[in-house]
C-alpha positions in Angstrom: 7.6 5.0 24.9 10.5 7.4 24.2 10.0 10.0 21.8 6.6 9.0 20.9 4.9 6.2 18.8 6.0 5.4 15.4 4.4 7.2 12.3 4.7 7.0 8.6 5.2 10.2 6.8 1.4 9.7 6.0 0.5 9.5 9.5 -0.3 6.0 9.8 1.2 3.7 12.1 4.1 1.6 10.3 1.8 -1.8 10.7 -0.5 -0.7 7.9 2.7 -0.9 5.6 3.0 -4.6 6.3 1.7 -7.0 3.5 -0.6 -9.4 4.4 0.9 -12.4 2.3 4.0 -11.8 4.2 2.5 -12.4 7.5 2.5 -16.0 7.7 5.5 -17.7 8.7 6.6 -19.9 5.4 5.6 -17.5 3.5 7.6 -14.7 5.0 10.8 -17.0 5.6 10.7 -18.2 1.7 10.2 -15.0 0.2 13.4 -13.6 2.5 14.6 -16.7 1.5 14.1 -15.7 -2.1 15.3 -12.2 -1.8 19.0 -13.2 -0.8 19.0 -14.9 -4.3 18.3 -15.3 -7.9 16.6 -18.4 -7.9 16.0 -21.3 -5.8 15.1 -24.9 -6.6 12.3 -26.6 -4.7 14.2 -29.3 -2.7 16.6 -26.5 -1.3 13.7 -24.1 -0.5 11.6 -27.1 1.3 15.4 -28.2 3.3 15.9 -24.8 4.4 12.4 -23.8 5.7 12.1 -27.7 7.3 8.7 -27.8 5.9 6.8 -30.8 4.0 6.8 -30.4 0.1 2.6 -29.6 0.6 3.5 -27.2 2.9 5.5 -25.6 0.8 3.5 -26.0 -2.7 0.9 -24.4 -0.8 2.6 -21.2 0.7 4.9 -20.6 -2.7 1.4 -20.6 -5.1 -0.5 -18.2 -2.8 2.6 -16.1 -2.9 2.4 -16.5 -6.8 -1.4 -15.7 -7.0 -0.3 -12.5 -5.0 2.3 -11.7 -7.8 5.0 -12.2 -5.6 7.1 -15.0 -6.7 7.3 -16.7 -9.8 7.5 -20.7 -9.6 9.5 -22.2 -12.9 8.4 -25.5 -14.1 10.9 -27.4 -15.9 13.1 -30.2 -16.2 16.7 -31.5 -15.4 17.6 -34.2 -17.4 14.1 -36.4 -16.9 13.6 -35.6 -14.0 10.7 -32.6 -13.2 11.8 -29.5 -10.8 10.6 -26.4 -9.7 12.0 -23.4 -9.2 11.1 -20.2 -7.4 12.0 -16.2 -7.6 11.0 -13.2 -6.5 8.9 -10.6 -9.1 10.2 -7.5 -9.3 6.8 -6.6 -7.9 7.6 -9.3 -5.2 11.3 -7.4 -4.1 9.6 -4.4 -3.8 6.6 -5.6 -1.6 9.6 -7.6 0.5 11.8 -4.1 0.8 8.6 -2.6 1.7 7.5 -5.3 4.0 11.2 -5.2 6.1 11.1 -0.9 6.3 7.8 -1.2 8.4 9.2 -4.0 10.5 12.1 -2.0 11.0 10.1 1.0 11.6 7.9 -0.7 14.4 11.2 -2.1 16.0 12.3 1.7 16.1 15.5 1.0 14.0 
């Protein structure tokens, strides 16, 4: 490898920046998902990640356990919906998440 392997200013390769929650595959498309908006209601978060609604109910409440996203209860008209966001806590662990990707890519 050109110019050496990649190392944090700490020292540490880039991979022990990555989050843990982020690692799975739903998880990590719905919070990047989540972090090109402000909000995003259920049915639209379960269309665009072609998952099943347990699927997804699953993946978003381990990601709220881990602080970060925030899942809305609520209603529209009669008729129940959900809605999910990112913490603050939960941009920053995504930001964070992305720079050590980027970092093991070399870019």
């Amino acid at each position: 490898m050109a110019g050496g392997p990649e190392v944090t200013a700490s020292g540490q390769h880039p991979r022990h920046q990555l989050d843990d929650h982020l690692t799975h595959p739903v998880r990590f498309s719905l919070t990047a998902a989540l972090a090109a908006t402000e909000e995003l209601e259920f049915a639209a978060a379960r269309d665009h990640l072609q998952v099943s609604d347990s699927v997804l109910s699953r993946q978003a409440s381990a990601l709220e356990v881990a602080g970060i996203v925030r899942i809305k209860k609520g209603y529209v008209g009669k008729r129940p919906r959900t809605w999910f966001s990112l913490t603050p806590a939960g941009r920053r662990t995504w930001e964070a998440h992305l720079a050590a990707l980027r970092e093991i890519a070399g870019g």
